[in-house]
ZAMARGU-4260 file (C-alpha; in steps of 0.2 Angstrom, whole numbers, plus 5000, padded with zeros to 4 digits):
<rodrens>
0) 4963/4925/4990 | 4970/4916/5006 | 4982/4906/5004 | 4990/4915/4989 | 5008/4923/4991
5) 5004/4943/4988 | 5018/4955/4984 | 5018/4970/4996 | 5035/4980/5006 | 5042/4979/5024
10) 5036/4999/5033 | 5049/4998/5045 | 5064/5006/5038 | 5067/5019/5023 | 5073/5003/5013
15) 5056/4996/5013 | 5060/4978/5007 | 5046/4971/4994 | 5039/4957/5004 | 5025/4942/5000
20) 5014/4939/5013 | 5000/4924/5015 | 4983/4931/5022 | 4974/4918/5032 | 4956/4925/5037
25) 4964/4943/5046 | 4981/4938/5049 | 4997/4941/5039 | 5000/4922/5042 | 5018/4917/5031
30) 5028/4934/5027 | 5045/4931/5014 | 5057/4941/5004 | 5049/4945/4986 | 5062/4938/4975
35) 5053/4951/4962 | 5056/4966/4969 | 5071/4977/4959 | 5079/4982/4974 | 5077/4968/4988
40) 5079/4952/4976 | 5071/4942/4989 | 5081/4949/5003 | 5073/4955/5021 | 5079/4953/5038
45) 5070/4949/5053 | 5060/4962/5057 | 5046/4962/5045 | 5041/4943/5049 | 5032/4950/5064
50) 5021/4964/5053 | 5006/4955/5060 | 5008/4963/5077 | 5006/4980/5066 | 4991/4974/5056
55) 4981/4967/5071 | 4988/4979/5084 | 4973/4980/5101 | 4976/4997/5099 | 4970/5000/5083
60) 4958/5015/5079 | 4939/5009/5072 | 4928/5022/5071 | 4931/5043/5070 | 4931/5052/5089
65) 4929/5068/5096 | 4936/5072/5113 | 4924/5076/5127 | 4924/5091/5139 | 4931/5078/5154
70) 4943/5073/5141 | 4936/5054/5137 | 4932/5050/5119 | 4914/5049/5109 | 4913/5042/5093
75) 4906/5051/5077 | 4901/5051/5061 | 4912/5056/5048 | 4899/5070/5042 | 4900/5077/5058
80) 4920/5074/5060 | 4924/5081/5045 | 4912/5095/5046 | 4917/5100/5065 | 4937/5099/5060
85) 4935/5110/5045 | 4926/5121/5053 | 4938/5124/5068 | 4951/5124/5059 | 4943/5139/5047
90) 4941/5149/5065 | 4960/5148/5069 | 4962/5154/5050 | 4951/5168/5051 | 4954/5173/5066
95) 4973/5172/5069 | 4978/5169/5051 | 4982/5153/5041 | 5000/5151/5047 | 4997/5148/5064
100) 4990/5132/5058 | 5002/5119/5060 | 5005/5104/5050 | 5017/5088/5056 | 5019/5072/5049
105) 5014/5065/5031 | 5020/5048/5031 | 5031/5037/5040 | 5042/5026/5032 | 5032/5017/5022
110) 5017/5028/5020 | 5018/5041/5012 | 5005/5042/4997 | 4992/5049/5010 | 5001/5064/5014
115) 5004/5068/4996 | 4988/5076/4997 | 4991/5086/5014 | 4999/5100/5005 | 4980/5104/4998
120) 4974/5104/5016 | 4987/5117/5021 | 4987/5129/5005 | 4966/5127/5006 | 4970/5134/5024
125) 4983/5147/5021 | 4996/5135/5032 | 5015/5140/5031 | 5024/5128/5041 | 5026/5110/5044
130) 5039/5096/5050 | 5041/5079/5050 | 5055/5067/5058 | 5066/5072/5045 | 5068/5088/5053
135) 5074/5077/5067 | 5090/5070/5060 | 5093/5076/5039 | 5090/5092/5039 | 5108/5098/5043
140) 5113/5086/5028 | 5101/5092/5016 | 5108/5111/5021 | 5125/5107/5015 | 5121/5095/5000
145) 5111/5109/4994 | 5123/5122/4998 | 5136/5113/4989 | 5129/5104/4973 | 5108/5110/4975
150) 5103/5092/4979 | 5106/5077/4991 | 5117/5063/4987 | 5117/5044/4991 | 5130/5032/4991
155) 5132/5017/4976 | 5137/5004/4990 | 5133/4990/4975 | 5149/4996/4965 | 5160/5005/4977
160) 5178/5000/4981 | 5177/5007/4997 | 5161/5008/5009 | 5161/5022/5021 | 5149/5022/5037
165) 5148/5036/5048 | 5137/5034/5065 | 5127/5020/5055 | 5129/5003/5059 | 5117/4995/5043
170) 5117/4978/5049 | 5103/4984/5061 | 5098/5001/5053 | 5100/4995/5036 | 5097/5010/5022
175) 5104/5001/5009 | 5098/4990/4996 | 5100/4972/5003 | 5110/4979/5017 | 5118/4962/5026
180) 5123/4952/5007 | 5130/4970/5002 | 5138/4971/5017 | 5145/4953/5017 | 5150/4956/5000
185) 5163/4969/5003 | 5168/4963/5019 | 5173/4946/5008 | 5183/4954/4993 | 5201/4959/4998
190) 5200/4973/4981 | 5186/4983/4991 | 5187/4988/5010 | 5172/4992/5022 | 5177/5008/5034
195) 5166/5012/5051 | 5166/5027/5060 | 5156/5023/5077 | 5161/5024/5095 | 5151/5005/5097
200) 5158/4988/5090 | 5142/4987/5082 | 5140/4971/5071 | 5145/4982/5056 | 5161/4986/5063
205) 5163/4968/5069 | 5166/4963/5050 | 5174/4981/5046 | 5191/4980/5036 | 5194/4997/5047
210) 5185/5001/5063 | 5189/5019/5069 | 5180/5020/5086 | 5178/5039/5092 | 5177/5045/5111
215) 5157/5051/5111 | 5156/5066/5103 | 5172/5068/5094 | 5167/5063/5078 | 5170/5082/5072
220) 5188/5081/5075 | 5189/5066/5069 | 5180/5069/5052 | 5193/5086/5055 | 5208/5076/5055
225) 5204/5063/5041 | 5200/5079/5029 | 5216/5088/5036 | 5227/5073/5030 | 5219/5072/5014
230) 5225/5092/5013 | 5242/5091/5021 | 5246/5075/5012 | 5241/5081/4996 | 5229/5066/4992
235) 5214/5078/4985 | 5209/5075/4967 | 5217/5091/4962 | 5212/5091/4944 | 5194/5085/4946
240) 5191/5098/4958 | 5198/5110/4947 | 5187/5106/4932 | 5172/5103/4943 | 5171/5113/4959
245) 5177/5132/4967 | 5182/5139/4982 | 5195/5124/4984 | 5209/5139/4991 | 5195/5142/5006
250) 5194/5123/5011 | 5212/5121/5009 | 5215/5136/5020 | 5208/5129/5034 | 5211/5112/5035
255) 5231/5114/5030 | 5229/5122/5049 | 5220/5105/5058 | 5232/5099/5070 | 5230/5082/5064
260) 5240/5072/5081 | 5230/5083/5093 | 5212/5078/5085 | 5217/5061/5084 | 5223/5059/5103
265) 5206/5069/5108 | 5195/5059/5098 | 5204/5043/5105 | 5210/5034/5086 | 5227/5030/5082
270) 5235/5043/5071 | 5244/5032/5060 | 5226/5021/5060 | 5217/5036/5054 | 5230/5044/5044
275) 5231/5027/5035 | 5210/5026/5033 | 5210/5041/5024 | 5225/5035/5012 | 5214/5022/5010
280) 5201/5033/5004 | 5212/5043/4995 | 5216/5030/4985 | 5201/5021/4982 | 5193/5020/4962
285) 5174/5023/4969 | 5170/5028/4987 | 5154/5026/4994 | 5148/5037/5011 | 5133/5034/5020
290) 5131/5047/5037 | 5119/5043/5049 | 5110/5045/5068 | 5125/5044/5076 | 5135/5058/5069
295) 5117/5068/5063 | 5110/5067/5081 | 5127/5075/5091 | 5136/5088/5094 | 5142/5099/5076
300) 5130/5088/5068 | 5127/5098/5050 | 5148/5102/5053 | 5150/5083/5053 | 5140/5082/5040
305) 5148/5095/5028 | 5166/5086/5034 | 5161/5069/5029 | 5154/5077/5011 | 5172/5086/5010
310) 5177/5067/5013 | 5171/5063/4997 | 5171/5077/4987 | 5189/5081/4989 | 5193/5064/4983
315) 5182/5066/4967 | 5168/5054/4971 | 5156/5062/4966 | 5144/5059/4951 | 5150/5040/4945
320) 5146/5024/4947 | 5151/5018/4962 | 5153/5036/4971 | 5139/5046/4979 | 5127/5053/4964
325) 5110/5064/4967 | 5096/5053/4965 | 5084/5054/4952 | 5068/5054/4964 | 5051/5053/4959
330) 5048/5065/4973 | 5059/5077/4979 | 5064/5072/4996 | 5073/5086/5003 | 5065/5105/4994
335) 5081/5111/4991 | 5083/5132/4993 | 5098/5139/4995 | 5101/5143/4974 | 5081/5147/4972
340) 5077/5157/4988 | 5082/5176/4992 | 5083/5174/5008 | 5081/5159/5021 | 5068/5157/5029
345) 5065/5156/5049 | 5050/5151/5060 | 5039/5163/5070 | 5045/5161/5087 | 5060/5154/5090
350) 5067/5160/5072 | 5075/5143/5067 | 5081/5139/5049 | 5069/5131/5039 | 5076/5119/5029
355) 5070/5109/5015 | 5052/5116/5021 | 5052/5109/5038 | 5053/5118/5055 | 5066/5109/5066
360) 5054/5096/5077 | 5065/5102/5090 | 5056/5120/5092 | 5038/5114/5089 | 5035/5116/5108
365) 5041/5133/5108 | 5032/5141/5094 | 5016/5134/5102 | 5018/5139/5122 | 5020/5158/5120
370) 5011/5173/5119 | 5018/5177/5102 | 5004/5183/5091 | 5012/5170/5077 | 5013/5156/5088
375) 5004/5141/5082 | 4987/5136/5089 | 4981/5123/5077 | 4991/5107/5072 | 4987/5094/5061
380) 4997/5078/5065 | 4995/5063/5050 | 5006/5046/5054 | 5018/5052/5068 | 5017/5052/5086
385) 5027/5069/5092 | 5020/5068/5110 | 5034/5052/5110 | 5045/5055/5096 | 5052/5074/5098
390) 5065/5078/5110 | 5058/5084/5128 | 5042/5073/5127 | 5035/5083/5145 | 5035/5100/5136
395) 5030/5093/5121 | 5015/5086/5127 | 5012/5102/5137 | 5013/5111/5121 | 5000/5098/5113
400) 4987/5100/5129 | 4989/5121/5124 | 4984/5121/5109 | 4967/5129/5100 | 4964/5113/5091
405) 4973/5096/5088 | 4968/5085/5073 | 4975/5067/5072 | 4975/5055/5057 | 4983/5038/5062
410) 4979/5019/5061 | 4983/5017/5080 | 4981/5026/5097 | 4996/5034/5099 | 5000/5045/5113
415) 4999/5061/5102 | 4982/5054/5098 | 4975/5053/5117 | 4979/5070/5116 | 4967/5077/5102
420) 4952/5086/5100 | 4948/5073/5083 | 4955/5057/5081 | 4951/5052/5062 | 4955/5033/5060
425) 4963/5026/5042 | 4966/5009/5037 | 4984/5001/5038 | 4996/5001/5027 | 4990/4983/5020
430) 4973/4988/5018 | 4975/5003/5007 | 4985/5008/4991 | 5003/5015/4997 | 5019/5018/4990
435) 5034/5028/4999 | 5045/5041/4992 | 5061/5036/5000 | 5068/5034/4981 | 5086/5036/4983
440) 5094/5022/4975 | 5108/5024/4958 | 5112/5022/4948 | 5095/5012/4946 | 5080/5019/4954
445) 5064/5010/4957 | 5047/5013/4962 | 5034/5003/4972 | 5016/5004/4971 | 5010/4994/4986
450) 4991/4986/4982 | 4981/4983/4999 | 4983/4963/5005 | 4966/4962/5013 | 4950/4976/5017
455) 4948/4987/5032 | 4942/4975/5048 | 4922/4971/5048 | 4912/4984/5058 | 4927/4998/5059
460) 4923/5014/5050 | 4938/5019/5041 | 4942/5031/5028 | 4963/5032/5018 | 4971/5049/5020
465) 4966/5054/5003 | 4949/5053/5004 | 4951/5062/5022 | 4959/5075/5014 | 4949/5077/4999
470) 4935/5078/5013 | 4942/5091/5022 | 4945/5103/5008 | 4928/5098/5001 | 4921/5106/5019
475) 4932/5122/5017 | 4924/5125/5001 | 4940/5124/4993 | 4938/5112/4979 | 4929/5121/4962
480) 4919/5115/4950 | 4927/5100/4944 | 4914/5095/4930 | 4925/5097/4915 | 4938/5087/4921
485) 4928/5074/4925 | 4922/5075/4907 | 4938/5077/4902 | 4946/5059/4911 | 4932/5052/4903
490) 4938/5052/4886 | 4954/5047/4891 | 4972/5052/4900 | 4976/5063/4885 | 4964/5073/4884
495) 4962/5076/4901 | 4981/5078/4903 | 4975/5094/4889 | 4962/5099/4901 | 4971/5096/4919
500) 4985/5107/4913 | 4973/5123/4907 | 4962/5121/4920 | 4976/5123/4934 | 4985/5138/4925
505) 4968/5146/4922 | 4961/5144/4941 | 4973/5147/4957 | 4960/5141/4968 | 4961/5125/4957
510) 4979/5124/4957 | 4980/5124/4976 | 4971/5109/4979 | 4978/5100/4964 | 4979/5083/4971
515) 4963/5082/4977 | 4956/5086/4960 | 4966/5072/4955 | 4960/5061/4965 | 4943/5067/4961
520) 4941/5066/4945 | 4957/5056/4938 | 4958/5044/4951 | 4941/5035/4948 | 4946/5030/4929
525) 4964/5020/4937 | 4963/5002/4935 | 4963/4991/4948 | 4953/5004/4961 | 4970/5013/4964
530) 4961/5031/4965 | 4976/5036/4979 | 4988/5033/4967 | 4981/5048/4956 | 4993/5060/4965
535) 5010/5050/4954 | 5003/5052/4939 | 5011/5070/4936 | 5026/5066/4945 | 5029/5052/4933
540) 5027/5065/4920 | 5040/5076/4930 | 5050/5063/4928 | 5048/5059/4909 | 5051/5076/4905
545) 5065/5080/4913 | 5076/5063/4915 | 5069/5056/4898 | 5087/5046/4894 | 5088/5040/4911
550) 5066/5033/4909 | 5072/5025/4894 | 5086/5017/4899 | 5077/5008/4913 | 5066/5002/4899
555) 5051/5014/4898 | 5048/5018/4880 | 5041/5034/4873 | 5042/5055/4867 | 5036/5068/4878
560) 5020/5065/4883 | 5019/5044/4880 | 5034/5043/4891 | 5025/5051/4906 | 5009/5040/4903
565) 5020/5024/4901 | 5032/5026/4915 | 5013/5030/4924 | 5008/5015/4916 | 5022/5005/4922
570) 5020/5010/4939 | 5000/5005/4941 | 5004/4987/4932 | 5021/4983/4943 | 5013/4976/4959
575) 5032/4973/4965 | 5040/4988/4959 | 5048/4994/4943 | 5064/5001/4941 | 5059/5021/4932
580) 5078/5025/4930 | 5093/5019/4925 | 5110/5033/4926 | 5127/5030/4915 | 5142/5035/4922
585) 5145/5053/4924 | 5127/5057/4923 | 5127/5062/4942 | 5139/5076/4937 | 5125/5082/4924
590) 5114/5085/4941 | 5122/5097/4950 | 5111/5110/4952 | 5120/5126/4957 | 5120/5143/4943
595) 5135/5139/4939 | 5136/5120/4938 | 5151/5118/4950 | 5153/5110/4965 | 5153/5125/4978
600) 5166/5117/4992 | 5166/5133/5004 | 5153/5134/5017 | 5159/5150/5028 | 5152/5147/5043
605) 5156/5129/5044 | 5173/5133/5042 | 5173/5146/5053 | 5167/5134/5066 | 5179/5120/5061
610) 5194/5131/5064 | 5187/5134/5081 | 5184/5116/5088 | 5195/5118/5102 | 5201/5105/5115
615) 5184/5092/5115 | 5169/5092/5119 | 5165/5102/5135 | 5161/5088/5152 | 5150/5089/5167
620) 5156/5079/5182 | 5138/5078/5187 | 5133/5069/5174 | 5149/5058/5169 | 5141/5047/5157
625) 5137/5050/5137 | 5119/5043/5134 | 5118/5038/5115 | 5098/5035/5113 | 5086/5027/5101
630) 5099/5015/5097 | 5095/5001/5083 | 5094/4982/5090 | 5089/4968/5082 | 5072/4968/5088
635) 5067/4987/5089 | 5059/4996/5074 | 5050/5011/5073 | 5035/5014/5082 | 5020/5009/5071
640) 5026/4992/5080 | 5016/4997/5094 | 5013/4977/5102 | 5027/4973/5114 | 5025/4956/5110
645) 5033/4957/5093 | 5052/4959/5103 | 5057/4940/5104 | 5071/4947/5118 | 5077/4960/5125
650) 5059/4964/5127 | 5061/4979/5138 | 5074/4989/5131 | 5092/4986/5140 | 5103/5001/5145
655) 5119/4994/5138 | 5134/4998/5149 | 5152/4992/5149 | 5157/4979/5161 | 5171/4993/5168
660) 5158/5007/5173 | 5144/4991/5179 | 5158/4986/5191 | 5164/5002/5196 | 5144/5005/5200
665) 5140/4989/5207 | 5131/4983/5192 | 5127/4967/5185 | 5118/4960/5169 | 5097/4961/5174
670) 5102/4975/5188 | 5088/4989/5188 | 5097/5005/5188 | 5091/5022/5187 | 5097/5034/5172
675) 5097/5053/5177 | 5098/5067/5163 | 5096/5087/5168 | 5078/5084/5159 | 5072/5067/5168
680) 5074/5050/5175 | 5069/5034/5170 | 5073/5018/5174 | 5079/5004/5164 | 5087/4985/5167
685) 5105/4984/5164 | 5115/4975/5151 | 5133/4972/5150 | 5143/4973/5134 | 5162/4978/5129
690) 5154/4984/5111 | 5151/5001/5122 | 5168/5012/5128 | 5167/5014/5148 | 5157/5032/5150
695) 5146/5026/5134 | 5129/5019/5138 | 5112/5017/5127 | 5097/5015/5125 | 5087/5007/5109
700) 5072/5017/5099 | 5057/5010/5100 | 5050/5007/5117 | 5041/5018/5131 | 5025/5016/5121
705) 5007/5012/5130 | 5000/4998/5124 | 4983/4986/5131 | 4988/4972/5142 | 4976/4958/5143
710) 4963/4968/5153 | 4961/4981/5142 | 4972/4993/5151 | 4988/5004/5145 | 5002/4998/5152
715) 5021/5005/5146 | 5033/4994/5142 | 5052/4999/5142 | 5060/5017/5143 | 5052/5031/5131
720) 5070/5041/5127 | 5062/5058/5125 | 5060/5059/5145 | 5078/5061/5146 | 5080/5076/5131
725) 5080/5092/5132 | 5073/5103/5115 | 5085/5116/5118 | 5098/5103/5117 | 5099/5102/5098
730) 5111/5108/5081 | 5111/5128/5081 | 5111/5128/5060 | 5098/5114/5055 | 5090/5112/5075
735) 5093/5092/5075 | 5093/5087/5094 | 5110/5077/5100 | 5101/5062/5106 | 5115/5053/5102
740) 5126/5065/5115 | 5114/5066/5130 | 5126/5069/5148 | 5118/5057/5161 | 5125/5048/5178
745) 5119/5029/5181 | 5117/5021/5197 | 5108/5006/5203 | 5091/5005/5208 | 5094/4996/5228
</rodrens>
């Protein structure tokens, strides 16, 4: 099929663009928008034209490998790695007990299919506890959404009036549908108005009707101040909140008190500018709020984000078109807990909240390098990289080199994988079925099924992660009998539906590795060889069941059990997506999932911090500067793009610096200088720009990765952040590090 335009998606970003891509012999030759796709419409930026530095990456994994005793790499046979894992990791279970066995990972942004079977690994295993990068930057939202409504929420940018963007710049970072039209879009129309909250000019505050640009780490009072003068100016939704929220008194309580010209002059914006920005709020028919890195990632991160919901809450967008609805989600993204749970739930060792599931990324090295009796000792690690990705990479690794056993599952070498005990190799996303779950779009949802563009590469041995998985249970002696459903999928979907559903409430054992006896025993009778995509078929049956207006809507026909198996059906058959649901207005409202129904506006301790913000953020002469890291730029991505060579400039990853601070330091453009935290020191070549305030500097994510030269050997290019961070540095609900508040000193490199 050379030479043929193929549907597939963009993996670098949660938005995952559908794409067409021309294969010639190995390469992804021709990449463009697919103008098929329900979200994208043909739309993609620049970024995934280069996904063949991806696919045909030098570092790419071939072949299954167990470490050595001198720490070099054999290869092995699957038998034997598969065998050997599982019966290390049934040592550390019956030894030490199940939950000191670790799980991280599950997907990146585009893949995450795979690791919708890794929950049988860990329940086959007794495993309790797992993270992912989510627990890196949002958790703290998913803690207040859930506290306040019992889901998440996501901004309708498509028919807002108003557009609000909090520590995002989406011109770069994108997160919505079709992010730079959208953008344009509202920019252009003098009835809507586009709003940025960001301490850079980024290129989404350059077309911003209103720019308020915070002193680093001030966003708090800031967010403080905008809902103070929605209080004190009486510009809430009063009746709204009255019908559809409680506790309004407590909110009110505290912010009539914000001092309003104090927070303004301490977080460096205009009063009257941001008194009249939240008029402009206020006022607004349909307001849209999309938070992001830069305020999740600093200081009072989960108290900006329970400000900035306030924001829109309090101004009664909420569950419209056009406002911020929860998301009908094929998969729930965040586990909400707060309504369900007695209790929280906290982590062996250091005792941090677990939220939505996940242990904060942040505390990983802790729970491991201790003599705690509950620390973890095994870790499983599939599709991340936290020897490069977590905060404090020099403990993290240290943590990683203690453990009892460390199991990898990627496509690439990644510097978590030099340091496993087994490295088990998958294909790439191109060569295997994937879908990812980031479903967050209303009030039309959609649903991409991404079939593989070309086979694994001749002479590699590699196996998808549901077939690792399935393995690995397999070897525990955790999968039963699954005869009758085979016999069962063999005379059709309904009647194994009949037989699926008895067998998993008759048999726990069966119920806990549910996904693999999908795979097993449905998955071989999907069309088109898409056994991976087993693991949907009863969330599209979730889905049918309890959405069924909103399925239909989007044009899926059918009652009851025909629903599920059509909206099933539509899936497998949509090679560039399909849209599953389709909301009317109000329908949002209908979502919120508390006892009560309501809208819960108080959170007590966020309040009681929020009425004891103080005088700013606390300085350190030592370190004068405010390091903002893992900055988006127009050519860094995340880190599956592990080739340097993709980055057409800026190839080594610029500290940006104002002119100001470069010429009080001696500095020009290309300078080396050396950047100094109270964890590390890199250095980095210097950049001038006015977008950053003087005692602002950054640096961009993706870089400080090893990669082959031309020789064969690993070479870094560019500055890994996490050298700087600190892991104790972080949120103190939620345990998100402030990456994007890091104190530093500059100097040049002579």
């Amino acid at each position: 099929m050379d030479g043929e335009w193929r549907p597939t998606a963009c993996v670098l970003c949660a938005c995952n663009c559908g794409v067409e891509v021309k294969v010639e012999g190995r390469r992804l030759a021709r990449i463009r928008g697919d103008k098929a796709h329900p979200s994208s419409q043909g739309y993609t930026c620049e970024k995934p034209l280069r996904l063949d530095h991806y696919q045909n990456g030098a570092d790419r994994l071939t072949h299954p490998l167990r470490r050595r005793p001198d720490g070099t790499f054999e290869r092995v046979d699957w038998d034997t790695a598969i065998a050997e894992v599982a019966e290390r990791l049934a040592a550390v279970r019956d030894t030490a007990g199940g939950e000191t066995i670790f799980y991280y990972g599950g997907g990146g942004q585009g893949n995450h299919l795979g690791g919708s079977y890794g929950g049988a690994v860990m329940r086959a295993l007794g495993a309790r506890y797992r993270s992912n990068a989510l627990a890196q930057e949002k958790t703290g939202l998913f803690w207040v959404n859930d506290q306040m409504f019992g889901d998440i929420a996501t901004g309708d940018f498509e028919h807002c009036e108003v557009a609000l963007f909090i520590g995002k710049n989406p011109w770069q970072s994108h997160g919505i549908p079709r992010a730079r039209p959208t953008l344009r879009k509202i920019a252009r129309d003098p009835s809507r108005c586009l709003i940025v909250i960001d301490p850079r000019r980024t290129e989404t505050a350059e077309i911003a009707d209103i720019h308020l640009a915070p002193r680093p780490g001030t966003d708090a009072w800031l967010l403080a101040a905008l809902a103070g003068t929605l209080v004190q100016e009486n510009l809430i939704a009063r009746e709204w909140l009255d019908e559809h929220a409680v506790d309004l008194d407590q909110v009110i309580a505290v912010l009539a008190e914000v001092p309003i010209a104090e927070y303004a002059e301490i977080s460096g914006v205009p009063e009257g500018l941001l008194r009249g920005t939240a008029r402009r709020i206020a006022a607004a028919d349909g307001v849209a709020v999309f938070e992001d890195l830069g305020v999740q990632m600093n200081l009072h991160s989960t108290l900006n984000s329970y400000l900035d919901t306030l924001l829109y809450l309090l101004t009664g967008n909420f569950g419209r078109i056009g406002t911020n609805n929860p998301p009908i989600m094929l998969a729930p993204l965040a586990a909400p807990s707060h309504w369900s749970a007695k209790r929280d739930r906290f982590s062996p060792v250091a005792g941090a909240r677990i939220i939505s599931g996940l242990v904060p990324a942040n505390v990983v090295a802790e729970e491991i390098l201790t003599d705690h009796p509950a620390r973890y000792r095994a870790m499983i690690v599939e599709s991340a990289n936290p020897a490069h990705s977590v905060a404090d990479s020099p403990r993290m690794r240290e943590a990683l080199a203690a453990l009892d056993l460390l199991v990898v599952i990627d496509v690439a070498m990644t510097e978590t994988a030099r340091l496993a005990d087994y490295v088990l190799p998958a294909p790439s996303q191109f060569e295997k079925w994937e879908a990812t779950f980031f479903n967050l779009e209303a009030p039309a949802n959609y649903f991409h099924l991404r079939r593989p563009l070309l086979d694994p590469p001749p002479g590699t041995d590699l196996l998808p992660e549901p077939e690792i998985h399935a393995r690995i249970c397999e070897a525990l002696g955790a999968v039963p009998d699954l005869t009758p459903l085979h016999e069962a999928a063999s005379r059709g979907r309904a009647a194994f539906a009949e037989a699926f559903l008895q067998a998993v409430t008759a048999d726990p054992a069966l119920a806990k590795v549910a996904p693999v006896a999908l795979y097993r025993t449905l998955g071989p009778t999907l069309p088109h060889g898409a056994a991976a995509a087993a693991s949907i078929w009863p969330l599209a049956h979730r889905v049918a069941a309890t959405r069924p207006d909103a399925v239909r809507r989007a044009g899926i026909i059918g009652e009851g059990l025909e629903l599920g198996e059509n909206l099933f059906d539509a899936i497998l058959n949509s090679p560039s997506g399909v849209v599953y649901a389709l909301d009317k207005d109000d329908d949002g409202l209908r979502r919120v999932a508390t006892p009560d129904g309501k809208i819960h506006l108080a959170i007590p301790d966020l309040l009681a911090e929020l009425a004891a913000l103080g005088d700013g953020p606390a300085t350190d002469p030592a370190y004068p500067f405010v390091l903002s890291a893992g900055e988006r730029r127009a050519f860094t991505a995340n880190t599956i793009y592990r080739d340097p060579a993709w980055r057409r400039r800026d190839a080594s990853g610029a500290l940006r610096i104002s002119p100001k601070d470069a010429a009080d330091l001696g500095i020009a453009t290309g300078c080396a200088v050396r950047v100094t935290t109270r964890r590390g020191t890199v250095e980095a070549i210097a950049e001038l720009t006015d977008a950053v305030q003087p005692g602002h500097i950054t640096l961009p994510n993706g870089l400080g990765l090893t990669y082959p030269d031309d020789s064969g050997e690993p070479v870094r290019t560019g500055t890994p952040p996490n050298e700087l961070t600190a892991s104790e540095d972080r949120d103190p609900y939620a345990g998100t590090p402030w990456h994007k508040h890091i104190p530093a000193r500059v100097e040049p490199v002579r």
